[in-house]
C-alpha positions in Angstrom: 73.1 86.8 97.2 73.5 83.5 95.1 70.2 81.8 93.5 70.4 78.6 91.8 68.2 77.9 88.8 67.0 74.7 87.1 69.0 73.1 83.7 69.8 70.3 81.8 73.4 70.6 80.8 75.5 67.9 80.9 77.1 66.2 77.1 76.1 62.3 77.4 72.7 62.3 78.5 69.4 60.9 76.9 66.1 60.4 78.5 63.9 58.6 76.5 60.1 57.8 77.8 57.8 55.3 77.5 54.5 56.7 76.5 54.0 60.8 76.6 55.6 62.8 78.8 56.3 66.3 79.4 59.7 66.1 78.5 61.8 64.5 75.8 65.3 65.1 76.7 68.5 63.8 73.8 71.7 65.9 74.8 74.6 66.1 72.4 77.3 63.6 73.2 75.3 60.9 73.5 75.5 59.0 70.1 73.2 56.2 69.2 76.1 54.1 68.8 76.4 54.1 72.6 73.0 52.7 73.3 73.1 50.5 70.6 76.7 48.7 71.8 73.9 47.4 74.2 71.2 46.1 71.7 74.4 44.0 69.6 76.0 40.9 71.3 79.1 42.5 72.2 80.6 40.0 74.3 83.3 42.1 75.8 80.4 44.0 77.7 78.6 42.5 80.9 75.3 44.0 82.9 74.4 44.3 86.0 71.6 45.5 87.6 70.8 47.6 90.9 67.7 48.3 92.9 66.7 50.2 96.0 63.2 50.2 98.1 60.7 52.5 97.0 59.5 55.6 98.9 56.6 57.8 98.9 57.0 60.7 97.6 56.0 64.3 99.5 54.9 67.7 98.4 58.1 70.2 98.3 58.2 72.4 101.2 62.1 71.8 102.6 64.8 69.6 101.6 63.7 66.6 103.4 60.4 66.8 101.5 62.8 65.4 98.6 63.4 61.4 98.7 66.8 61.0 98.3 68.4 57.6 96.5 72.0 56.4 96.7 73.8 54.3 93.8 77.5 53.4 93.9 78.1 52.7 89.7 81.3 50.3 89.3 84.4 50.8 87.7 84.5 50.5 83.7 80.6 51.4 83.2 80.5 52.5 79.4 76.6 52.7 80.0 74.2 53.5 83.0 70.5 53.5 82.6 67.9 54.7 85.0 64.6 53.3 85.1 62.1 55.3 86.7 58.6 54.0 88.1 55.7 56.2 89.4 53.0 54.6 90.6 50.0 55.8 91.8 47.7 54.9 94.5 44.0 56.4 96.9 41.1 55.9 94.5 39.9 57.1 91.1 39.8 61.1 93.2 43.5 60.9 92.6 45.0 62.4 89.5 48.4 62.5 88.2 51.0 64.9 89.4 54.2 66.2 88.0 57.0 64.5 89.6 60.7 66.6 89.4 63.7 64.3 89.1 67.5 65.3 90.0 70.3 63.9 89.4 73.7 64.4 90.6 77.4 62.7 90.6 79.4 62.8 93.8 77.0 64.0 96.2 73.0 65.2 96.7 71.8 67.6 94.4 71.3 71.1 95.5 67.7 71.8 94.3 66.2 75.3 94.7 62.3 74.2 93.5 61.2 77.9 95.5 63.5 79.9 93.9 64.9 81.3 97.2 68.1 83.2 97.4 71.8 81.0 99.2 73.7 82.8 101.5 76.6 85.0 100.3 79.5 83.5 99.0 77.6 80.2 98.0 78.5 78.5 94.8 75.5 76.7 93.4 75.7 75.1 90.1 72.1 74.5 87.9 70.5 71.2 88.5 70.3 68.7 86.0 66.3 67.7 86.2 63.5 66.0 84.4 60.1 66.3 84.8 57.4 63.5 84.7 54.1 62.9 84.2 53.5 59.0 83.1 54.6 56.1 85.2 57.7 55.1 83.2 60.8 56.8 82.1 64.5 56.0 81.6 67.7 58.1 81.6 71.1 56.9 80.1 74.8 58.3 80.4 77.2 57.4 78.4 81.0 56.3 80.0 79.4 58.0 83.6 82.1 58.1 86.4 82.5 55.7 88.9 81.4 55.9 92.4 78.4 57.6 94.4 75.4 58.9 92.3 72.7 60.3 93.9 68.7 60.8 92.6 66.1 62.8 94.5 62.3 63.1 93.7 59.6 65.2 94.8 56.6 66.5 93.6 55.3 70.1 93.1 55.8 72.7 95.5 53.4 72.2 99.0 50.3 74.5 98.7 50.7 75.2 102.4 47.3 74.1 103.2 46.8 72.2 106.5 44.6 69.5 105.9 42.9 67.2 108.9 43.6 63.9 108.1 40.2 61.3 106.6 38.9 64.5 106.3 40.5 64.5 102.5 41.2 61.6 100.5 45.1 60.7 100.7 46.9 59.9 97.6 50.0 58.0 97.6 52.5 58.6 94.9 55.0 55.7 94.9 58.6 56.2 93.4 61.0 53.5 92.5 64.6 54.2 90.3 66.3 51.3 89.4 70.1 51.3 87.5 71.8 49.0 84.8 75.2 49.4 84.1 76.7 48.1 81.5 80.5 47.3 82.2 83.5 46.8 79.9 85.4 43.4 80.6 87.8 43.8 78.2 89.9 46.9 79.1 93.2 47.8 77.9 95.8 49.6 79.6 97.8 52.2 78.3 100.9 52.7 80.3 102.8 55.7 79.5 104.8 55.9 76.8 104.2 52.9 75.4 102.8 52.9 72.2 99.2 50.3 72.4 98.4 49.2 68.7 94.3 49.2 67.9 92.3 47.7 65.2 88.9 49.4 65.0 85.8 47.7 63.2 82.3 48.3 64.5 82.8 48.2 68.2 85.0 50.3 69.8 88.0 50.5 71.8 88.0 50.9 75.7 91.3 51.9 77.5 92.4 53.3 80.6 95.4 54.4 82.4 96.6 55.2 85.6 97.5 59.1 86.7 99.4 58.9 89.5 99.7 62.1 92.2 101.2 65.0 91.5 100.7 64.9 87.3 101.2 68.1 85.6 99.9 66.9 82.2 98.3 64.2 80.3 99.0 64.4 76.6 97.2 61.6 74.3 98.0 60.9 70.9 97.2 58.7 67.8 100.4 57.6 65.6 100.3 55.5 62.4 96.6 56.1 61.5 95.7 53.6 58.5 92.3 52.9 57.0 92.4 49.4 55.1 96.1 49.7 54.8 96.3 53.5 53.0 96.5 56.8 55.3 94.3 58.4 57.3 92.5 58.3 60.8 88.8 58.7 61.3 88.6 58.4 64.4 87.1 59.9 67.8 88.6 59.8 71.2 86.5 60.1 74.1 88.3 61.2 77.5 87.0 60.6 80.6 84.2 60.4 82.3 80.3 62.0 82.3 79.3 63.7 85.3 76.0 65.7 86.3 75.3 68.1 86.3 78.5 69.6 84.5 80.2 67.0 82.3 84.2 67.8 81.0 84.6 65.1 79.1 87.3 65.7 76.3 86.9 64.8 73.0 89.2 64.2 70.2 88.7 63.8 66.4 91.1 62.8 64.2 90.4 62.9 60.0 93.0 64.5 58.6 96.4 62.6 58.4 98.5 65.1 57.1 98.9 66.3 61.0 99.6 64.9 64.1 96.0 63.9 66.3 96.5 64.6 70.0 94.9 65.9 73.0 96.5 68.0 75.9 94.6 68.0 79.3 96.0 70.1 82.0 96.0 68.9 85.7 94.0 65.5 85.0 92.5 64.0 87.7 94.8 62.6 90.5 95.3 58.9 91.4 93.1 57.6 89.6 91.9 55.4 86.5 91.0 57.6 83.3 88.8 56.5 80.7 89.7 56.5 77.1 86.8 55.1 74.4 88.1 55.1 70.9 84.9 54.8 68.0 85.7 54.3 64.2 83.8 57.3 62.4 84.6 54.7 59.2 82.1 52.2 58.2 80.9 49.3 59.7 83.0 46.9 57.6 86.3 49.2 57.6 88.9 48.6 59.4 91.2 51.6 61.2 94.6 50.5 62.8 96.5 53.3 65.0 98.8 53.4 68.2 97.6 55.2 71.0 100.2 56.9 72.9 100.0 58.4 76.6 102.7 61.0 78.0 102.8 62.2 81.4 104.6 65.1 82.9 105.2 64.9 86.7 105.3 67.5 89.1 107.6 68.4 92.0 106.3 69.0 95.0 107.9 71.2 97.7 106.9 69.5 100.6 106.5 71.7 103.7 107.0 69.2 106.7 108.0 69.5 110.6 111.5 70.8 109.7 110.1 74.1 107.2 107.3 75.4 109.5 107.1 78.8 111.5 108.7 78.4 115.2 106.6 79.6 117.7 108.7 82.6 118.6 107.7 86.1 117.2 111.5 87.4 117.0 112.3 84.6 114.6 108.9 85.2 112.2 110.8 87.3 109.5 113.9 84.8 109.3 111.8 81.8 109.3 109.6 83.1 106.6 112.2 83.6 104.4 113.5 80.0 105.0 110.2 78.6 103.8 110.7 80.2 100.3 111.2 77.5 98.0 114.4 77.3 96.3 114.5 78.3 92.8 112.8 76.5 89.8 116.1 75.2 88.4 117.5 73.9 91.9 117.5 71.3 93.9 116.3 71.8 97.8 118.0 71.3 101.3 117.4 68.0 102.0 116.4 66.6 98.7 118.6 63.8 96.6 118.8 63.1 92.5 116.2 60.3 93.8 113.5 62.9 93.5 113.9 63.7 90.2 115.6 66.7 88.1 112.0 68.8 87.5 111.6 71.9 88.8 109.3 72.2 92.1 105.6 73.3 90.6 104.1 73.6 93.8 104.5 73.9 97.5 102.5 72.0 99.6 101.7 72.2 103.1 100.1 68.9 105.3 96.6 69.0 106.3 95.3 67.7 109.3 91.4 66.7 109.5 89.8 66.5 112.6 86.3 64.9 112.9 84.4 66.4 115.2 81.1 65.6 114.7 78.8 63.5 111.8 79.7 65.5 108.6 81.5 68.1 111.0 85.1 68.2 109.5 88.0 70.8 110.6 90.9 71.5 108.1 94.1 73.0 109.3 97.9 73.1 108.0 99.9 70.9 110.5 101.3 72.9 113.5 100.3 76.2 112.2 97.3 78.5 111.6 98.7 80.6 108.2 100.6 80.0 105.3 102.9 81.3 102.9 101.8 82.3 99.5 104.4 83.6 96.6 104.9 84.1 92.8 107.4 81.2 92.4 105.0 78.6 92.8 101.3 78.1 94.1 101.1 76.8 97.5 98.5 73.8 98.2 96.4 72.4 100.5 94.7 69.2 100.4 91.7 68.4 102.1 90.2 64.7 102.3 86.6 64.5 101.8 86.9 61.0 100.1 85.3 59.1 102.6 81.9 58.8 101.1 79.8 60.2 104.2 81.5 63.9 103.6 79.0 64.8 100.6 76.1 65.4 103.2 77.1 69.0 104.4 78.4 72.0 103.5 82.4 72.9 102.7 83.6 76.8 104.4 86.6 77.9 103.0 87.7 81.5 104.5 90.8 83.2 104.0 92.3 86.6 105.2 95.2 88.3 104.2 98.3 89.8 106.4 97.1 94.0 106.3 100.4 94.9 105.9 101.9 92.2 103.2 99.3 93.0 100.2 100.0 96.1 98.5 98.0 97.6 95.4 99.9 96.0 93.1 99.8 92.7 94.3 96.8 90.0 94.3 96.7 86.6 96.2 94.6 84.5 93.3 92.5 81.3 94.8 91.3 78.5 92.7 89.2 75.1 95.0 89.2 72.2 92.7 88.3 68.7 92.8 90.4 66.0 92.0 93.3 68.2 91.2 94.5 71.1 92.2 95.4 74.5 89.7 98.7 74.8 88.6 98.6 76.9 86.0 98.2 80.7 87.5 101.1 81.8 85.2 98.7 81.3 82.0 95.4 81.6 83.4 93.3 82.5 86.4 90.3 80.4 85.1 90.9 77.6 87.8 89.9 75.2 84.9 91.6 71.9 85.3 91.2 69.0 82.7 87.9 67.7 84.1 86.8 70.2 86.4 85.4 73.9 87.0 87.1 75.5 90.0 85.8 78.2 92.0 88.3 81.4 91.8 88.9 83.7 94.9 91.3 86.8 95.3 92.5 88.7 98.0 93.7 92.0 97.2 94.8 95.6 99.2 91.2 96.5 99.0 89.6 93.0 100.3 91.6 91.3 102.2 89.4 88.6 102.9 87.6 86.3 101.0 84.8 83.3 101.8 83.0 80.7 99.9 80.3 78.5 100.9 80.1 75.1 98.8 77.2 73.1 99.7 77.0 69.1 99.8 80.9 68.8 97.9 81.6 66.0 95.5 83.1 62.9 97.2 86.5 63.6 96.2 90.0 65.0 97.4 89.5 68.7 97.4 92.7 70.9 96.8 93.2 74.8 97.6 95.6 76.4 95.2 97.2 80.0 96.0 99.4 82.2 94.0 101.2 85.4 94.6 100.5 87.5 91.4 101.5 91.1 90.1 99.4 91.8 86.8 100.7 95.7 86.1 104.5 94.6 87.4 105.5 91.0 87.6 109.1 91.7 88.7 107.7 93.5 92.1 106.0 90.0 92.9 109.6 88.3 93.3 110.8 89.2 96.5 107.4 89.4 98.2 105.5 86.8 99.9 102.0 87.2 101.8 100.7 84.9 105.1 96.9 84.1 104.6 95.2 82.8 107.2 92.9 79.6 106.4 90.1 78.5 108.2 88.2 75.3 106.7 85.2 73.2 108.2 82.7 70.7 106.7 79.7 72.0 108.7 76.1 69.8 108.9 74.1 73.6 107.6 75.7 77.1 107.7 75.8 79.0 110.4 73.6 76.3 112.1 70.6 77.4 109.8 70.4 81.1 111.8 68.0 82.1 114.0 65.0 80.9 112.3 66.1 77.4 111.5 66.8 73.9 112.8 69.8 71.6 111.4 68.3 68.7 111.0 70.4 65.5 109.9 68.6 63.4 107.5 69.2 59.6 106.7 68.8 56.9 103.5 69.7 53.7 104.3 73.2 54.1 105.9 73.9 58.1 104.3 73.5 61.0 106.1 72.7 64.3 105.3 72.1 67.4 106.8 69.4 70.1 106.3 68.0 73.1 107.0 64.3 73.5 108.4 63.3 77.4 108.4 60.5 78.8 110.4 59.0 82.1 111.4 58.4 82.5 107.5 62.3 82.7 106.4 63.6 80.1 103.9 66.0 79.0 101.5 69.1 76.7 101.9 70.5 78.2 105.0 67.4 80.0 106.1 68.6 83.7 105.2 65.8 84.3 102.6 63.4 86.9 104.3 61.3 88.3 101.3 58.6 85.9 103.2 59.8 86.6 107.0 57.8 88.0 109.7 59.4 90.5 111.8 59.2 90.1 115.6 56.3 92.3 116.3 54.0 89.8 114.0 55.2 86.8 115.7 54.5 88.5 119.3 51.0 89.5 117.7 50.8 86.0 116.6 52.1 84.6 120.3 49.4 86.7 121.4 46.7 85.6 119.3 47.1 82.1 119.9 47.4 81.8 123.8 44.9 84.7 124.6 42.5 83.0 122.9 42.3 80.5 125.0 40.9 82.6 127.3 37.3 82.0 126.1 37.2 78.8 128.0 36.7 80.9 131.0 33.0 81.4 130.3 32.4 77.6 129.6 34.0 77.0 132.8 31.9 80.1 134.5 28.7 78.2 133.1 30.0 74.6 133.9 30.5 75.6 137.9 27.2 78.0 137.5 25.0 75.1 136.7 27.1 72.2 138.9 28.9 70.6 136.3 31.9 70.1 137.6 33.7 67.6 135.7 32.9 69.7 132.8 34.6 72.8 134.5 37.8 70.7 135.2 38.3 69.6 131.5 37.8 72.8 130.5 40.4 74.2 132.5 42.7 71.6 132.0 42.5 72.4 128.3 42.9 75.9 128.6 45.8 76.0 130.6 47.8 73.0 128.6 46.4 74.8 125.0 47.9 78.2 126.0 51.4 76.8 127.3 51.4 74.8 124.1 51.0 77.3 121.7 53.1 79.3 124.0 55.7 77.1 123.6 54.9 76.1 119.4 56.3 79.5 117.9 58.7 79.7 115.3 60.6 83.5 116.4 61.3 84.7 119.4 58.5 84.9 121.1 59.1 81.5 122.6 58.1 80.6 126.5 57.7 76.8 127.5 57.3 75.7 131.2 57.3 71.7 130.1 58.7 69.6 127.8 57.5 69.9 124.1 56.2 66.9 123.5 54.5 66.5 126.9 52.9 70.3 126.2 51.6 68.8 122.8 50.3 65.6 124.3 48.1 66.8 126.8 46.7 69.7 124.7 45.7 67.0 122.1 44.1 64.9 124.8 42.5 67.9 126.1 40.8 69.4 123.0 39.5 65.6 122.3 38.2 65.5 125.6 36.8 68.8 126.0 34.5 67.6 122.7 33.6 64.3 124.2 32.5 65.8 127.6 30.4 68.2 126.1 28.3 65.6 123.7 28.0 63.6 126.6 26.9 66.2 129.1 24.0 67.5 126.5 22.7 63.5 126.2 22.0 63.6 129.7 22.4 59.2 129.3 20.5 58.5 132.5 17.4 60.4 131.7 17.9 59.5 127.7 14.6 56.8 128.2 12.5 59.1 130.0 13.0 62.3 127.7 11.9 60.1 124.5 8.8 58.3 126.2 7.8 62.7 127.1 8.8 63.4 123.9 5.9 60.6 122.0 3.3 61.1 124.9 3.4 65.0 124.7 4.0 65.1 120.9 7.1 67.5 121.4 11.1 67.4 121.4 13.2 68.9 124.0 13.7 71.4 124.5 10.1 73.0 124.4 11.8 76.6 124.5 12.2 78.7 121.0 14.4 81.0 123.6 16.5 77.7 124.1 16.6 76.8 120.3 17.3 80.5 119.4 19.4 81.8 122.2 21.3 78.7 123.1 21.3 75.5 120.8 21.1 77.2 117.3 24.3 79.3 117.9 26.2 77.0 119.9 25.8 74.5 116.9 26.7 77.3 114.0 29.6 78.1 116.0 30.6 74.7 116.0 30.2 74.1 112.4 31.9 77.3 111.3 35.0 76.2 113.6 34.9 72.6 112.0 34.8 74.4 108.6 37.7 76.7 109.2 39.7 73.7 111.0 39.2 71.2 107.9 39.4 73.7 104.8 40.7 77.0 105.5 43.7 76.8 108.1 46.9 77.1 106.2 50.4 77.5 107.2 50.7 81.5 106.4 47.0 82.0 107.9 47.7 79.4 111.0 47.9 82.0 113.8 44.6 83.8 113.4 42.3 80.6 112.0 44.0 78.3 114.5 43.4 81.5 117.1 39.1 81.8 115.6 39.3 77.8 116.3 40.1 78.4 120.0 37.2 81.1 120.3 34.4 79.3 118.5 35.2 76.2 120.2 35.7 77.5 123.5 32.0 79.2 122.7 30.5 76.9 121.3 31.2 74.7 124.8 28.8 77.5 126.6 26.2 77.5 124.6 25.8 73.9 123.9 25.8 73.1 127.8 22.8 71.9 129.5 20.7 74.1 131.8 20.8 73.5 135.2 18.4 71.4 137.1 15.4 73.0 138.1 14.8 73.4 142.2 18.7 73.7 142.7 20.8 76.5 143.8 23.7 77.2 142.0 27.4 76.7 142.9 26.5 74.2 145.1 26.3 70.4 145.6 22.6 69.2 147.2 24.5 66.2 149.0 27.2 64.7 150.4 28.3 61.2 150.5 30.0 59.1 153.6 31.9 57.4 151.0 34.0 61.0 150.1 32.3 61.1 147.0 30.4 64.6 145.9 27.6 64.5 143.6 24.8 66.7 142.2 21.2 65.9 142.2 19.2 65.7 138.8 15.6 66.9 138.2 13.4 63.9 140.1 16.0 60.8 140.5 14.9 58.7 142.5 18.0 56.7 142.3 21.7 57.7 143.5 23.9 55.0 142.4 28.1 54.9 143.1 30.3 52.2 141.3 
């Protein structure tokens, strides 16, 4: 199983801090140069400046103890600064606290602050973090990506400790990120294979171009390098854009100009804008002239529609696979025209459907078909869209499974998932590392024929799945062979619906949604699968147990309420005990699960019963209508009620330390691992305390019964010497 740890990669990245803090964070890539293009009046660069409301922030005990904050950075940024405000607030008793800060490009960061274990086959990159401890901080990324960018705060992991609220003091710790961007107005676009002259001097160069779909290659390069008219070429390219927390930018440096300067980036990132900042490494007052130069090579696709796919009809599978073979590298395909171009076909590619089933509930499938064809030729593709910004929230399942009978022991199905672009290049590698991005590799082989992978909250992006037929000890056998996998792809809310021992809950900020796990019963982690910290099913029974049976000691404060006539004593007691047992019956976390009501109405009235339960037991000791005459006896006869040392020793002084000691263990000792026993010790000593504490009955009365009855319907019991009977 998969754990994901805590890091701070990522190549154009500085924090810097106002005042101490705990860390002091300046990550190669991200030159001074970059911040100061902000500081000197470049007038070619404009700001703008984002906010969002801040939130309070929570002790980690889930995900959705993490406050989550959404940023959409524009196109062209060549700086993006976060400014991060703590405040604090609940009197001088509060001190300052560590507060954790992620960030993330593309989609919510996966944050593993307990160090539990993912389910199998989960990919899980490192977090990029910072941790705080002053009220002011600031991040900057150089040239960062356009589009969604998320930051999530928290502070330290929950101590489990159930605390009563204005029993403690409350502290408040307020968190507010705010972003400037600094954007490039002046943008020039290099089209392919034209040459775009540059003259460099102490600002630099900003330039983009366009790669369409289905590019092979992007290959940059600098001609005519001059400094101040004689030869040479100081300077740096940078290529593309920062990400968190991995970062692929390229970078190029040119010095020598005795050989040609370019850059070669495999499978760059499809239909879309790429970034290109060129910096003098001369000095401030030289001057560096060059021509930058941009050279795509396209791709054919083999595009697999209505006409190519697998009739229905099982006698006509082995003819009709063999028709959906590609032609040959060098040919041209049925059907296809000089229009298309005279490359070979580098890929096959099969359409996708997406059905939306649910919020952030996606199904993937090839049109009209459930497997598909995978050979040596070329790699067969899928493409799945999960560019609609509102994807990122869940959790991408890819599973594959091989035909039994078409993989042999020499032959392997390679699998590469990328973003942005899909792997082409299985002939040379099996890395599944495109220009800007880290794929995640799969294989199915003879002796696993099936292979899963779990990515949770995926990038906003179109994701691509890449498959190649390969034969590493005997490349001619992988020729005339061709292998059906079977796919099977869903953007789930959590995975596996969090198990057992866990709720899916679907989490909103502003108009995102996300989804999350909630574990109970003592499991945890992302998908609730973590059991170092379970309990098995006989301790939640034991704990089922604990909690309703111990309700059970109301029966002697109801035995002693109907004993000495106190009726609507007896009721509220038993109300109370029968709504407290069904509650708790109904509040476990396992298996051990029964409830006979609604939740919330079985919370409600056990609430309302526990507070009433106190009330009518204060009351019933005051004894209101004889309060007058008991503190006139008490001044005339020089002595308190009660008289008794048996009534203070038997009755009064351990009803009240029962009390006490189930206040004490309510307020400052019931936690969430020790909840079923404490909460079960609160039942008994309150439910005791109740007996003892209750008045004795009137003298001259018998018990169990009521001295008179009223024409009016109305029962009540006689108290020692009223003279006065009075019914509103």
């Amino acid at each position: 199983m998969g754990r994901a740890g805590t890091g701070t990669r990522g190549a154009a990245v500085a924090v810097a801090v106002a005042g101490p803090l705990l860390l002091l964070l300046l990550l190669a890539g991200a030159p001074p140069a970059a911040a100061g293009d902000a500081k000197k009046s470049d007038v070619r660069l404009v700001s703008e400046q984002f906010s969002q409301s801040p939130q309070k922030l929570s002790f980690y005990s889930w995900y959705g103890s993490a406050r989550l904050f959404h940023f959409r950075v524009p196109p062209d940024a060549v700086l993006l600064r976060w400014l991060l405000q703590v405040s604090r607030g609940g009197g001088p008793a509060c001190t300052d606290v560590e507060v954790t800060v992620y960030f993330r490009y593309g989609a919510p960061p996966v944050i593993n602050p307990l160090d539990t274990s993912f389910p199998a086959n989960t990919s899980v990159q490192p977090s990029f973090l910072i941790k705080l401890l002053q009220s002011n901080a600031s991040v900057n990324v150089s040239h960062p990506a356009p589009g969604d960018w998320f930051v999530a705060a928290h502070l330290p992991p929950s101590s489990q400790k159930i605390e009563v609220k204005g029993f403690v003091p409350t502290c408040a710790y307020i968190f507010q990120p705010d972003m400037l961007v600094l954007r490039a107005v002046e943008v020039f676009i290099l089209e392919p294979d034209v040459p775009l002259p540059q003259t460099l001097l102490s600002h630099p160069s900003y330039l983009k171009i366009f790669i369409p779909e289905n590019t092979r290659e992007l290959r940059l390069e600098l001609q005519g390098c001059a400094t101040n008219g004689s030869l040479g070429c100081p300077v740096r390219l940078t290529v593309g854009s920062a990400t968190l927390p991995r970062n692929f930018q390229k970078v190029l440096t040119c010095a020598s100009p005795s050989w040609a300067c370019h850059l070669l980036l495999p499978s760059p990132p499809w239909d879309r804008w790429l970034q290109v900042t060129a910096r003098s490494l001369a000095g401030p007052h030289v001057s560096v002239a060059f021509r930058a130069v941009a050279a795509l090579t396209a791709c054919r696709p083999w595009t697999l529609n209505s006409q190519h796919l697998l009739p229905s009809g099982t006698n006509q599978s082995c003819n009709a696979s063999a028709g959906l073979l590609p032609p040959s590298p060098g040919s041209r395909g049925p059907g296809r025209s000089s229009r298309l171009g005279s490359g070979p076909f580098c890929l096959m590619s099969y359409p996708v459907l997406r059905e939306d089933m649910d919020v952030v509930s996606v199904r993937f499938r090839p049109v009209d078909r459930v497997s598909m064809l995978v050979q040596s030729a070329v790699p067969s593709v899928l493409r799945l869209h999960l560019n609609t910004g509102m994807d990122s929230g869940g959790s991408l399942t890819v599973s594959l499974q091989a035909n039994q009978t078409a993989v042999t022991n020499n032959t392997l199905v390679v699998v590469c998932v990328n973003a942005a672009s899909p792997f082409l290049s299985f002939n040379t590698s099996l890395n599944c590392t495109t220009a800007f991005f880290q794929g995640y590799p799969l294989s199915l082989s003879a002796s696993s024929r099936q292979a899963d992978l779990v990515i949770p909250y995926p990038e906003t992006d179109n994701w691509y799945l890449s498959l190649q037929l390969v034969c590493p000890e005997s490349p001619e056998e992988c020729e005339q062979t061709s292998v059906l996998v079977e796919t099977t792809l869903y953007l789930v809310p959590c995975l596996n619906d969090c198990g057992p021992y866990g709720q899916c809950l679907l989490l909103r900020r502003h108009s995102y949604l996300y989804a999350s796990c909630s574990c109970k019963a003592g499991w945890r982690g992302w998908s609730c699968t973590d059991n170092s910290t379970a309990q098995t099913v006989a301790q939640q029974r034991v704990a089922t147990l604990l909690l309703t049976l111990s309700n059970l000691m109301f029966l002697a404060p109801i035995a002693v309420s109907v004993h000495r006539l106190l009726l609507v004593e007896a009721s509220v007691y038993a109300y109370t005990m029968f709504f407290s047992t069904f509650y708790h019956a109904c509040d476990q976390p396992g298996e051990a699960v029964l409830c006979i009501l609604s939740y919330d109405t079985l919370q409600y009235c056990d609430f309302l019963g526990s507070g009433v339960s106190i009330w009518v037991t204060i009351l019933c000791m005051a004894r209101l209508k004889a309060a007058l005459k008991h503190v006139y006896r008490c001044g005339h006869r020089r002595q308190c009620y009660p008289t008794s040392w048996q009534r203070w020793g038997f009755f009064l002084l351990p009803g009240i330390s029962m009390a006490a000691v189930a206040v004490a263990i309510y307020t400052s000792m019931m936690t969430s691992d020790n909840y079923y026993y404490t909460h079960s010790i609160w039942h008994m000593l309150l439910a005791g305390s109740a007996a003892f504490l209750l008045p004795p009955r009137e003298e001259h009365t018998e018990p169990w019964a009521c001295s008179q009855k009223l024409t009016c319907r109305y029962q009540i019991c006689k108290s020692h010497r009223e003279e006065l009977y009075a019914v509103t």
